[in-house]
Biopython code that builds the backbone (N, CA, C, O; Angstrom):
import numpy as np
from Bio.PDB.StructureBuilder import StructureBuilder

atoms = [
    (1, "UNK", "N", (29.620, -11.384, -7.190)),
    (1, "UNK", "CA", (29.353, -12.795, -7.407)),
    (1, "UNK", "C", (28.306, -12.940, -8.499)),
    (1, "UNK", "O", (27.347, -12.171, -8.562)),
    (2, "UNK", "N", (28.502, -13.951, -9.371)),
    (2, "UNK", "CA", (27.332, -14.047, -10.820)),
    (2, "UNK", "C", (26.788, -15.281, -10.377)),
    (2, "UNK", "O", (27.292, -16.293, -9.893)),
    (3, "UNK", "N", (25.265, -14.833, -10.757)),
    (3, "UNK", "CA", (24.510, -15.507, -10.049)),
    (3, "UNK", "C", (24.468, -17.197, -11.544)),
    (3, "UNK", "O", (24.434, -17.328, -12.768)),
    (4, "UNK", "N", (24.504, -18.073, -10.293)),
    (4, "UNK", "CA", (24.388, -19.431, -11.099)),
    (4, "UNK", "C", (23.329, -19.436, -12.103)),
    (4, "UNK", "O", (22.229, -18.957, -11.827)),
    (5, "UNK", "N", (23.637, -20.059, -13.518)),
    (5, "UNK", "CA", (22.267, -20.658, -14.622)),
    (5, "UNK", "C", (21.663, -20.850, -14.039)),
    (5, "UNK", "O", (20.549, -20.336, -14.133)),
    (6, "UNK", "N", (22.014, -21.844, -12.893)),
    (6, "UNK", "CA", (20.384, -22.850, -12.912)),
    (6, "UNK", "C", (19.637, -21.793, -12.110)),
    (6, "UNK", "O", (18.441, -21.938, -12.360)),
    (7, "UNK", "N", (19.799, -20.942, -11.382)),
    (7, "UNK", "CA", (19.377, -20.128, -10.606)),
    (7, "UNK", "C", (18.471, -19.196, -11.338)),
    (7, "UNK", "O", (17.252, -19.306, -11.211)),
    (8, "UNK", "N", (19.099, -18.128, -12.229)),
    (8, "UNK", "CA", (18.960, -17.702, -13.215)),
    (8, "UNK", "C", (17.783, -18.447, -13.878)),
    (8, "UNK", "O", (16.741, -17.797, -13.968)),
    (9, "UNK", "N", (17.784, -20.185, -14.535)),
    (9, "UNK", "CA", (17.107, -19.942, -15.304)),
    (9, "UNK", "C", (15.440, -20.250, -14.270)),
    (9, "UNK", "O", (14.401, -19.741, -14.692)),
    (10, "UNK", "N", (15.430, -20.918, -13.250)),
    (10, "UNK", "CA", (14.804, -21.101, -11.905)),
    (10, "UNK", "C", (13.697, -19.630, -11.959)),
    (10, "UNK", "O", (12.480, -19.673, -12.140)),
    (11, "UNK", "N", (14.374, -18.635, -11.789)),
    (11, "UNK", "CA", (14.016, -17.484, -11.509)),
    (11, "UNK", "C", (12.735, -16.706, -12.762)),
    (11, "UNK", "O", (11.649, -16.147, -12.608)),
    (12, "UNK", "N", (13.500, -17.021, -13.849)),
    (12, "UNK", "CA", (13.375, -16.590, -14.951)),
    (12, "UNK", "C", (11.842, -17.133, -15.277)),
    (12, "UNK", "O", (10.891, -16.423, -15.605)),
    (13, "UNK", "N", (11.843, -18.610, -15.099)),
    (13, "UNK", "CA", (10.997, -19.312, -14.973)),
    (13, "UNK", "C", (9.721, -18.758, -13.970)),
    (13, "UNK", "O", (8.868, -17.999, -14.428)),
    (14, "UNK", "N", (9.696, -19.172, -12.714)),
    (14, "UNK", "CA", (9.125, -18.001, -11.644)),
    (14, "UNK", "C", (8.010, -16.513, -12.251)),
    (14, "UNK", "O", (6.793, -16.328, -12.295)),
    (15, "UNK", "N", (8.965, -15.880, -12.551)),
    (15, "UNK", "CA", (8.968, -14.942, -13.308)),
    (15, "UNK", "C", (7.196, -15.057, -14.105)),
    (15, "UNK", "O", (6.034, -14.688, -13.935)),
    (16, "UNK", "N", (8.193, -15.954, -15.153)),
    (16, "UNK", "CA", (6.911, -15.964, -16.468)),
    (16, "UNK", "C", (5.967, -16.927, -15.831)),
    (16, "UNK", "O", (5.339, -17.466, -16.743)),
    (17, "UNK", "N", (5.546, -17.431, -14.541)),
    (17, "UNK", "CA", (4.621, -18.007, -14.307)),
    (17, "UNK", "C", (3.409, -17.828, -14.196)),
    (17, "UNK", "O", (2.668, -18.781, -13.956)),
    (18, "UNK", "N", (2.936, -16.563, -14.345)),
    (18, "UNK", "CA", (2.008, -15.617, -13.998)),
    (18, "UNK", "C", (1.584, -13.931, -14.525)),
    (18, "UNK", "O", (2.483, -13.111, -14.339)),
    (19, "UNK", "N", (0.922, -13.664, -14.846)),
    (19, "UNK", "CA", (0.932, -12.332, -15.433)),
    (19, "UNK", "C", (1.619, -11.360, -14.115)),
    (19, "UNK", "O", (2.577, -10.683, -14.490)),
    (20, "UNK", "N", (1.311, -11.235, -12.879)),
    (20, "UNK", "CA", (1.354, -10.757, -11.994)),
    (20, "UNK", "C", (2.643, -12.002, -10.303)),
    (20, "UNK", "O", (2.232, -12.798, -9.459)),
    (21, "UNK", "N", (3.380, -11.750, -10.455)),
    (21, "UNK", "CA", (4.743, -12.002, -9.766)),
    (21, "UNK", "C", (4.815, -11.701, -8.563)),
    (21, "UNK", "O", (4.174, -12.278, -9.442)),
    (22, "UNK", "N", (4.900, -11.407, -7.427)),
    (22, "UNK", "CA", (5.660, -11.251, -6.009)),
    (22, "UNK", "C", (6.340, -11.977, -5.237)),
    (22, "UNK", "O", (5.931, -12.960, -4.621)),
    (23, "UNK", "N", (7.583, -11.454, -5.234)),
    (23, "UNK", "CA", (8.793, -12.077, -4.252)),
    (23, "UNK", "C", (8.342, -11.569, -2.987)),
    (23, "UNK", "O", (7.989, -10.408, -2.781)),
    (24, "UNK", "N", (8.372, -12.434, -2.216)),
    (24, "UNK", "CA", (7.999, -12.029, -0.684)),
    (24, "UNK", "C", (7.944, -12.448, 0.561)),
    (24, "UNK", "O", (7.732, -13.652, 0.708)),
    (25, "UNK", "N", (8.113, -11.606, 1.769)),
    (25, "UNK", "CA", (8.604, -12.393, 3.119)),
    (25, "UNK", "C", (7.014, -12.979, 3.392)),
    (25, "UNK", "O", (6.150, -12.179, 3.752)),
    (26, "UNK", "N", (6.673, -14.495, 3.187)),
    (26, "UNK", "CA", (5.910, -14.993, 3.238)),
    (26, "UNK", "C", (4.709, -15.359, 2.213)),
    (26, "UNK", "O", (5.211, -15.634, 1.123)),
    (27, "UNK", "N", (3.258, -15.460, 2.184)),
    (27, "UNK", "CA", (2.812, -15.526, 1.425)),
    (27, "UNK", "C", (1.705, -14.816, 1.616)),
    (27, "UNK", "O", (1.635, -14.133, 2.637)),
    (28, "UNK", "N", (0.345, -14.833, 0.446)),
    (28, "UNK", "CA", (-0.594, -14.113, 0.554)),
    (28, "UNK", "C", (-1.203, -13.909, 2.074)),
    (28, "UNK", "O", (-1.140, -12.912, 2.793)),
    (29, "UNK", "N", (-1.624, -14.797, 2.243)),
    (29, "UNK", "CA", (-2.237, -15.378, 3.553)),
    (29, "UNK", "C", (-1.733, -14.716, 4.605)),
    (29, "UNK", "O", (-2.396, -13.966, 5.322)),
    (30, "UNK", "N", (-0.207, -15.036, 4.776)),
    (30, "UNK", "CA", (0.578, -15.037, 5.592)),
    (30, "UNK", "C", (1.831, -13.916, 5.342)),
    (30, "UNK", "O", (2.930, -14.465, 5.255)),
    (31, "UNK", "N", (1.847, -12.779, 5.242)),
    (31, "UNK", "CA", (3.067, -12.125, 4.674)),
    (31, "UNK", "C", (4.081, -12.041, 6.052)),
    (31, "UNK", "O", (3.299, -12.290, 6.969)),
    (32, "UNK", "N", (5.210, -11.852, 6.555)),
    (32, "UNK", "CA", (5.806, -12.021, 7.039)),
    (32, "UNK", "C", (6.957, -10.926, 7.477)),
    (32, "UNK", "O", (7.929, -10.947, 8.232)),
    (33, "UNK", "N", (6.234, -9.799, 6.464)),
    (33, "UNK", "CA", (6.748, -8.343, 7.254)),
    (33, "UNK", "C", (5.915, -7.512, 6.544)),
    (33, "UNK", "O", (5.155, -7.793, 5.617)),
    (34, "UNK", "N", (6.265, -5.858, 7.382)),
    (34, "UNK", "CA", (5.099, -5.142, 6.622)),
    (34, "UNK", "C", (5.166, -4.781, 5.188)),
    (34, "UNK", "O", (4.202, -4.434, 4.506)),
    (35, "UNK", "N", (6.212, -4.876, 4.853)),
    (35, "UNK", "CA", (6.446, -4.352, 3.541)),
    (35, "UNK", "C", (5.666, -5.159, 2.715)),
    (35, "UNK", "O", (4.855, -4.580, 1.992)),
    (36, "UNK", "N", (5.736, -6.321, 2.670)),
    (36, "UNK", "CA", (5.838, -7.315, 1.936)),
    (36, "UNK", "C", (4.016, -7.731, 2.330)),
    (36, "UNK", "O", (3.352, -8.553, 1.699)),
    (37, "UNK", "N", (3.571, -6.990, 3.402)),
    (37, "UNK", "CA", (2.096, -6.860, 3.838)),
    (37, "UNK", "C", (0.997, -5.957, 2.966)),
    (37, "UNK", "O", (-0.136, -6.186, 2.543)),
    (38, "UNK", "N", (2.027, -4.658, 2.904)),
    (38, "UNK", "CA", (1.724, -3.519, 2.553)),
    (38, "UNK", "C", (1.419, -3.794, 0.373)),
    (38, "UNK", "O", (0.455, -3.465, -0.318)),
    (39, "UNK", "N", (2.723, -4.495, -0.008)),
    (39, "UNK", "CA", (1.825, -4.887, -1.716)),
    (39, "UNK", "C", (1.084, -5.906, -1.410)),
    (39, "UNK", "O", (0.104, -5.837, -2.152)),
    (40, "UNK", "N", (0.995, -6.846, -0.711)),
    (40, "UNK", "CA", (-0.067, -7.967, -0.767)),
    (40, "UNK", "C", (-1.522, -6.706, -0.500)),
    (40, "UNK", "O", (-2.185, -6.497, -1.516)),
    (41, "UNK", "N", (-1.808, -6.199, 0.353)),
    (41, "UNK", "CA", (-2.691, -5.361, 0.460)),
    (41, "UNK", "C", (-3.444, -4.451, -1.055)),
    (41, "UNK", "O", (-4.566, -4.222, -1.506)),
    (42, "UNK", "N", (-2.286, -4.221, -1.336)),
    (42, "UNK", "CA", (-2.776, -3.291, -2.680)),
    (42, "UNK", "C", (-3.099, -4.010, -3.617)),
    (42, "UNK", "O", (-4.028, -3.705, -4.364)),
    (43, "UNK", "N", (-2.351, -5.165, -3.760)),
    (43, "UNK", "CA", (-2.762, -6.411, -4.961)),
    (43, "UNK", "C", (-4.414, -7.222, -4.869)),
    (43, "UNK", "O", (-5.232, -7.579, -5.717)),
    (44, "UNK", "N", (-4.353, -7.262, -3.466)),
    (44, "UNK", "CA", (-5.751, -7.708, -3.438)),
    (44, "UNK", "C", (-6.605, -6.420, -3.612)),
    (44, "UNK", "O", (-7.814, -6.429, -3.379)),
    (45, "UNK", "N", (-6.049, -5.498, -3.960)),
    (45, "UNK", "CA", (-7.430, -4.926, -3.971)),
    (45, "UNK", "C", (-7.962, -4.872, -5.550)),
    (45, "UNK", "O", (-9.149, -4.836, -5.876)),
    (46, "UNK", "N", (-6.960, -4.875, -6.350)),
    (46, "UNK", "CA", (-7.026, -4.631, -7.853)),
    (46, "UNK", "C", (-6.847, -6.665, -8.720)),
    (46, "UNK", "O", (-7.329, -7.159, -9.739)),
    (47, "UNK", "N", (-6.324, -6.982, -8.093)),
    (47, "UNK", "CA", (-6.473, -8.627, -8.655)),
    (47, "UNK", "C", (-7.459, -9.783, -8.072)),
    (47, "UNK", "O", (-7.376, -9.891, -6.849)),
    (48, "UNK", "N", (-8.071, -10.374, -8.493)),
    (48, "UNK", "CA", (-8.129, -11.814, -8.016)),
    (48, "UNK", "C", (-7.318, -12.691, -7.795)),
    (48, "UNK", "O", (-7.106, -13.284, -6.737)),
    (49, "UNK", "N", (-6.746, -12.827, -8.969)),
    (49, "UNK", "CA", (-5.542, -13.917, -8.778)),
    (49, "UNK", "C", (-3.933, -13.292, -9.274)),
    (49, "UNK", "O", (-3.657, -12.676, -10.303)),
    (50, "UNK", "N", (-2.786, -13.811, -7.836)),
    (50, "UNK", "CA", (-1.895, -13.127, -8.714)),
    (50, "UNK", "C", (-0.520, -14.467, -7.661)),
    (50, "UNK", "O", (-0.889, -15.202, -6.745)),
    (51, "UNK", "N", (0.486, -14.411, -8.026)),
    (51, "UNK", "CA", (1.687, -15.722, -7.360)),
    (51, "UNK", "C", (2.222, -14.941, -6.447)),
    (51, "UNK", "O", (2.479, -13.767, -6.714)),
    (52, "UNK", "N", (2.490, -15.524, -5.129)),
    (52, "UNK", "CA", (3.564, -14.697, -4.442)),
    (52, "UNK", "C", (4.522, -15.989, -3.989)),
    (52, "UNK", "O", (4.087, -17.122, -3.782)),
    (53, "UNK", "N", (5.639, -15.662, -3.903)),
    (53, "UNK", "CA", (6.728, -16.947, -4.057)),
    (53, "UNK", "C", (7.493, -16.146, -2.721)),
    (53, "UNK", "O", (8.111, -15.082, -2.750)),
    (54, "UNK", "N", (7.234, -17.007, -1.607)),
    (54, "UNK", "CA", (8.407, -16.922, -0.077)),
    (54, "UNK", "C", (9.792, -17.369, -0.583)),
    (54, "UNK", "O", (10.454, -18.377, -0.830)),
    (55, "UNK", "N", (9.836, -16.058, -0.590)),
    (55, "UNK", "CA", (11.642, -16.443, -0.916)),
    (55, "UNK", "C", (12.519, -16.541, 0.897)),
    (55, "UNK", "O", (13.727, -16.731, 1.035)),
    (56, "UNK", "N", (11.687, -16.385, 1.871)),
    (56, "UNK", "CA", (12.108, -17.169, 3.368)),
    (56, "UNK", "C", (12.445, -18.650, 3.791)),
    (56, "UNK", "O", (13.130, -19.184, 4.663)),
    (57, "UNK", "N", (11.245, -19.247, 2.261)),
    (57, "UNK", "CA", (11.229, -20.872, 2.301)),
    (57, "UNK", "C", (12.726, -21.287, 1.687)),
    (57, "UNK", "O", (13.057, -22.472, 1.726)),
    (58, "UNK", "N", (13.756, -20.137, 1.037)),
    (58, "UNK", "CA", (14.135, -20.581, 0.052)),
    (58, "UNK", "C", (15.393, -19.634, 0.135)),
    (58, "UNK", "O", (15.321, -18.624, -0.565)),
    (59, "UNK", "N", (16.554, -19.810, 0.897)),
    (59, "UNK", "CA", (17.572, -18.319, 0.946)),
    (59, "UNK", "C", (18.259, -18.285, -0.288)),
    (59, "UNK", "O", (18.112, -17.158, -0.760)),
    (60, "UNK", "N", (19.172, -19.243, -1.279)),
    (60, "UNK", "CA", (19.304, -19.254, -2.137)),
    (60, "UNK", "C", (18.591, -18.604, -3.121)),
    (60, "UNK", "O", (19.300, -18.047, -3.959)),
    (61, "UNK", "N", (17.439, -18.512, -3.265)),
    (61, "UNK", "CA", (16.248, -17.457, -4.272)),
    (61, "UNK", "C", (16.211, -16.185, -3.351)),
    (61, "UNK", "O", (16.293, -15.048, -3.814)),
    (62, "UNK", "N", (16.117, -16.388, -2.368)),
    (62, "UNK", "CA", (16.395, -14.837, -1.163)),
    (62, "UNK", "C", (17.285, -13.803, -1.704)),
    (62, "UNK", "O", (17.133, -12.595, -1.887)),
    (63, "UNK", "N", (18.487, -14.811, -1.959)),
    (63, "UNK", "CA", (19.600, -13.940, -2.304)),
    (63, "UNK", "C", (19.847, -13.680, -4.093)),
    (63, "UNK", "O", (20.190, -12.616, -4.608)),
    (64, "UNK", "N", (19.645, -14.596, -4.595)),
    (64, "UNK", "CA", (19.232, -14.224, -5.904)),
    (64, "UNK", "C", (18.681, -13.662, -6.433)),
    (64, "UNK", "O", (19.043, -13.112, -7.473)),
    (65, "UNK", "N", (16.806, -13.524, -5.553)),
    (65, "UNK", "CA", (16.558, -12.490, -6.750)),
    (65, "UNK", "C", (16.912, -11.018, -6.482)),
    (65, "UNK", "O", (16.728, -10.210, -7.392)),
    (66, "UNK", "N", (17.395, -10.618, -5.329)),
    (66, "UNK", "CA", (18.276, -9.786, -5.197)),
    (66, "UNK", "C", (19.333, -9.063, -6.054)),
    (66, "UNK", "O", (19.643, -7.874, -6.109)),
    (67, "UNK", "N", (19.866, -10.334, -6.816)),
    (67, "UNK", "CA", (21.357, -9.961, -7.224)),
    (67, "UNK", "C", (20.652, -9.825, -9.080)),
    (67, "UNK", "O", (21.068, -9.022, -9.914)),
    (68, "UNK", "N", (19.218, -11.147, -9.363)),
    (68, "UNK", "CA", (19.475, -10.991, -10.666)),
    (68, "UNK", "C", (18.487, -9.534, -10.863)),
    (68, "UNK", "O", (18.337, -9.217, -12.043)),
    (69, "UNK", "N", (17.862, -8.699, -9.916)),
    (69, "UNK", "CA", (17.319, -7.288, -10.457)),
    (69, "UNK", "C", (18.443, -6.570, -9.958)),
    (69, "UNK", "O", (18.602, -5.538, -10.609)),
    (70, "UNK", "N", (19.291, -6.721, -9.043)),
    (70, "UNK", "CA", (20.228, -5.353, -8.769)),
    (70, "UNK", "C", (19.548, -4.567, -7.889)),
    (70, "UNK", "O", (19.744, -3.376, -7.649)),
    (71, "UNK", "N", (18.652, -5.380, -7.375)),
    (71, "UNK", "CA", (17.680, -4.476, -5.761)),
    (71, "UNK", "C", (17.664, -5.447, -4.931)),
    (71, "UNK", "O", (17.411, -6.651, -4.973)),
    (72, "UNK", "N", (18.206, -4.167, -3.631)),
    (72, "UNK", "CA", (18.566, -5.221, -2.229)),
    (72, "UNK", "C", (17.509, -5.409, -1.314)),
    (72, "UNK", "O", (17.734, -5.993, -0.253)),
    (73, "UNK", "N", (16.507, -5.033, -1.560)),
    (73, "UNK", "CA", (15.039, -5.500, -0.769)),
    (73, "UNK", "C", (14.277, -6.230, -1.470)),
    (73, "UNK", "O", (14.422, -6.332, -2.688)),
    (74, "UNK", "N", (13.302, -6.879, -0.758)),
    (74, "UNK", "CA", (12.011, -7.562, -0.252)),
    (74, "UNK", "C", (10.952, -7.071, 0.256)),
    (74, "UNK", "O", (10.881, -6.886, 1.471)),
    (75, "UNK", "N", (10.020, -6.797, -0.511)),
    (75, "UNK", "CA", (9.435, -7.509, -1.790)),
    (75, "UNK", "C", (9.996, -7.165, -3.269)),
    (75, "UNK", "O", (10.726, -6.245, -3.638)),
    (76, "UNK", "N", (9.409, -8.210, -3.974)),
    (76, "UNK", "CA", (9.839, -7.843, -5.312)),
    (76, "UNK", "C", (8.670, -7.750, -6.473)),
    (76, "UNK", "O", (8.371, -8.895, -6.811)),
    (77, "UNK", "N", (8.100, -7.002, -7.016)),
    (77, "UNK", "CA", (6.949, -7.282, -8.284)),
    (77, "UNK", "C", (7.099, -7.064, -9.728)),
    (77, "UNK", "O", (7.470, -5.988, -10.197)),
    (78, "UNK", "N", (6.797, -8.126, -10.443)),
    (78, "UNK", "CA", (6.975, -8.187, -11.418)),
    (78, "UNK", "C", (5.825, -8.827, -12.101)),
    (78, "UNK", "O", (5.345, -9.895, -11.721)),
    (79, "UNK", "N", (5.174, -7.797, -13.642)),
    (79, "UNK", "CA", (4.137, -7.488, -14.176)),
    (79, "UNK", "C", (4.381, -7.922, -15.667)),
    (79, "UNK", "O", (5.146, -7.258, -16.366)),
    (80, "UNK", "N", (3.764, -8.988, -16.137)),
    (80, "UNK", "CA", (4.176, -9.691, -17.245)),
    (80, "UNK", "C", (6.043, -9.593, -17.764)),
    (80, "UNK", "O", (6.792, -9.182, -18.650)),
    (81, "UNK", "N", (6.013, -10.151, -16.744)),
    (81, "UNK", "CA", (8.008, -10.388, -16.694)),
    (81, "UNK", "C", (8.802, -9.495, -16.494)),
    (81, "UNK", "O", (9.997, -9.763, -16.375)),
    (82, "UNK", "N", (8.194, -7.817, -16.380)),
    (82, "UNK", "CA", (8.949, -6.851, -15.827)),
    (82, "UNK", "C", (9.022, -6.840, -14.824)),
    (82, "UNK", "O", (8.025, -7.163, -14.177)),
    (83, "UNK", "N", (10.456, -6.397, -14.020)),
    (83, "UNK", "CA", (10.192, -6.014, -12.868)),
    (83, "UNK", "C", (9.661, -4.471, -12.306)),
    (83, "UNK", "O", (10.298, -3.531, -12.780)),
    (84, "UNK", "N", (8.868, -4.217, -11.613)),
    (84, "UNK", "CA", (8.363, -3.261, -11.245)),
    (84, "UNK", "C", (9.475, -2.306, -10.290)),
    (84, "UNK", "O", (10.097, -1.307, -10.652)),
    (85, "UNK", "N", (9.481, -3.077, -8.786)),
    (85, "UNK", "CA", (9.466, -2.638, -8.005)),
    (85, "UNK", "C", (9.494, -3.281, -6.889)),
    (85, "UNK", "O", (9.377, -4.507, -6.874)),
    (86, "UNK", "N", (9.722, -2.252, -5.309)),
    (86, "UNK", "CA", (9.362, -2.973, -4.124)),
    (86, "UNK", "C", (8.787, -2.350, -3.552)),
    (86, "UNK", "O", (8.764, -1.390, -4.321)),
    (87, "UNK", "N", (7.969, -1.913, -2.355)),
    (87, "UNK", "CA", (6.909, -1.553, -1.441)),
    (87, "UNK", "C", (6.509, -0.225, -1.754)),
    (87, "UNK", "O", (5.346, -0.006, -2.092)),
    (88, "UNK", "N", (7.668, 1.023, -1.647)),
    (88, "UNK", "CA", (7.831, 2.103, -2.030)),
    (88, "UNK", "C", (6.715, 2.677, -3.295)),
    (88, "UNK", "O", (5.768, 3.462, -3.356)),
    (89, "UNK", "N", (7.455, 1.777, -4.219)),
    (89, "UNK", "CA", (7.586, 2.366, -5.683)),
    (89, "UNK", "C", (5.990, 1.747, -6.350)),
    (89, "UNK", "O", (5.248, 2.402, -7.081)),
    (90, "UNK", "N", (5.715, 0.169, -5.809)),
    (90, "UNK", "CA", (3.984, -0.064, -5.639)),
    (90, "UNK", "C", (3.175, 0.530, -5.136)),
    (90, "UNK", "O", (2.098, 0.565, -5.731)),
    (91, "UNK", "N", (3.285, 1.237, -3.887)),
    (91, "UNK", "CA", (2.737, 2.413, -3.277)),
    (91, "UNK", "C", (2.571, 3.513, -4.313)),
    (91, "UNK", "O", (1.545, 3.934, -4.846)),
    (92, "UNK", "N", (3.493, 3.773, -4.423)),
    (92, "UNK", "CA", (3.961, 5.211, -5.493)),
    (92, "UNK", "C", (2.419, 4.844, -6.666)),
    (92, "UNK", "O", (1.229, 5.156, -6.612)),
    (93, "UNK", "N", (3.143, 4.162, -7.494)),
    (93, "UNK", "CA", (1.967, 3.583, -8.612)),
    (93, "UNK", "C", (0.300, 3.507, -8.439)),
    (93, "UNK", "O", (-0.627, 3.889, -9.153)),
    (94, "UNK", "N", (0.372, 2.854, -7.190)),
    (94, "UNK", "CA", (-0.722, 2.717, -6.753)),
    (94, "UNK", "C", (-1.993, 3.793, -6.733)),
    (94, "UNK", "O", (-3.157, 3.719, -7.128)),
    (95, "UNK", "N", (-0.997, 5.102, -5.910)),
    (95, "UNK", "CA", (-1.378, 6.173, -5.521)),
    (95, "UNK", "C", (-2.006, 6.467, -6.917)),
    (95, "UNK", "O", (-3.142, 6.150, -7.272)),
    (96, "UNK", "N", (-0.865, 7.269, -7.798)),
    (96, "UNK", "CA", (-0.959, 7.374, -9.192)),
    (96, "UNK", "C", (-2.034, 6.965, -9.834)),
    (96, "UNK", "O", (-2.525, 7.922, -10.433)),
    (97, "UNK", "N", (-2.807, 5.700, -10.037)),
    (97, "UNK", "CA", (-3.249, 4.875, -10.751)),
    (97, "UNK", "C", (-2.705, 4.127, -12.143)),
    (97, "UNK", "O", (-3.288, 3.469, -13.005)),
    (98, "UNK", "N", (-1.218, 4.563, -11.947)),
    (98, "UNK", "CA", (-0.215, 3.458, -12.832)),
    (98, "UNK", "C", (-0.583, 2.557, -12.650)),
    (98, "UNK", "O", (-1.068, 1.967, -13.616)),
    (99, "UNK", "N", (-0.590, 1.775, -11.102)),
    (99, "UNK", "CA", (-0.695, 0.489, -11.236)),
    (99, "UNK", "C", (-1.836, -0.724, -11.909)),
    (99, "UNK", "O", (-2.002, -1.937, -12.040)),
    (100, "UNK", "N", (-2.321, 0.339, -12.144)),
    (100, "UNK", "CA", (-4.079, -0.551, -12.717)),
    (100, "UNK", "C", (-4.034, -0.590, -13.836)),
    (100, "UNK", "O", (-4.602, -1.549, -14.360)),
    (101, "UNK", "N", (-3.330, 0.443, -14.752)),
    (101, "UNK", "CA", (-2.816, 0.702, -15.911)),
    (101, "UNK", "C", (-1.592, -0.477, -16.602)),
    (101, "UNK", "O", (-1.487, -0.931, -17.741)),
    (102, "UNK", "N", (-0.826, -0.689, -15.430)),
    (102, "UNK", "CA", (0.280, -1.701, -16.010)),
    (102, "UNK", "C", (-0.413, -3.207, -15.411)),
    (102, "UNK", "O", (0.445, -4.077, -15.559)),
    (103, "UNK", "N", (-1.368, -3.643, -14.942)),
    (103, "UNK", "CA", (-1.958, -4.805, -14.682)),
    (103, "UNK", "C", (-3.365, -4.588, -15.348)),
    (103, "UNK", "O", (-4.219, -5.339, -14.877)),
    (104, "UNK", "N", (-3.812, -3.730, -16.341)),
    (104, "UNK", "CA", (-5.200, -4.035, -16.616)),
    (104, "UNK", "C", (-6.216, -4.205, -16.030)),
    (104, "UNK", "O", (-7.253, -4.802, -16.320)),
    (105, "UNK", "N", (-5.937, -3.730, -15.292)),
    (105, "UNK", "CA", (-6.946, -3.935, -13.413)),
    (105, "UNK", "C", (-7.952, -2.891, -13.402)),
    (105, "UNK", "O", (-7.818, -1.833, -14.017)),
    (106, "UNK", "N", (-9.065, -3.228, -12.623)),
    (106, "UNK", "CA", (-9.246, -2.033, -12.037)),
    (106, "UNK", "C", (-9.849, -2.525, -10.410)),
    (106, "UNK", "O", (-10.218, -3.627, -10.003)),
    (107, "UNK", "N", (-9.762, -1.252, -9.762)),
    (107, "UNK", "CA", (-9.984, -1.505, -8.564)),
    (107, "UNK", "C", (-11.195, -2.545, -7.709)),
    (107, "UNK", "O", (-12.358, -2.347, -8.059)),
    (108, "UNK", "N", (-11.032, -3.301, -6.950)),
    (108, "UNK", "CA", (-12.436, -4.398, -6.484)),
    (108, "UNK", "C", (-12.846, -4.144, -5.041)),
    (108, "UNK", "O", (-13.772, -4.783, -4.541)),
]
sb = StructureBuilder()
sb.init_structure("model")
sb.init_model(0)
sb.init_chain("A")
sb.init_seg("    ")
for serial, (resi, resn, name, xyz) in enumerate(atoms, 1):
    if name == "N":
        sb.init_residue(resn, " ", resi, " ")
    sb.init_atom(name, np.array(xyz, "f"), 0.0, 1.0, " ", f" {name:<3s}", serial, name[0])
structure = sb.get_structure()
């Protein structure tokens, strides 16, 4: 199934709203599984400010941004309009110190 323009451009939008992006079951505050617990965790430790967008509020974007990266989980991060990754692969980075490297961060 191809995912609708307006969806697409919705997303796209999303996206470039922020240097720092997360699709996620819930929100900062409130994450809504562990995964999606587990990058909110790591993000606060290296950002102040960064968007996380409940795609729970929203199944249509649930299922989209799914289809427009071609990855079937939740969470999703994306770092000046790239997509990164999901729980795993932020972990992974993290460990590394990639991740401070691709956000200009450093640890707080």
């Amino acid at each position: 199934m191809s995912l609708p323009e307006a969806l697409r451009q919705k997303i796209d939008s999303l996206i470039q709203s922020d240097r720092a992006v997360l699709f996620m079951k819930g929100n900062r505050s409130f994450p809504q599984c562990g995964f999606s617990a587990t990058v909110v965790q790591i993000l606060d430790r290296l950002l102040p400010d960064y968007t996380t967008i409940d795609v729970l509020a929203d199944p249509e974007l649930r299922d989209g941004i799914k289809e427009y990266t071609n990855w079937p989980t939740i969470p999703q991060l994306y770092i000046a309009g790239e997509f990164v990754g999901g729980c795993d692969i932020v972990r992974e980075l993290f460990a590394s110190g990639e991740l401070e490297k691709k956000l200009g961060a450093r640890r707080l």
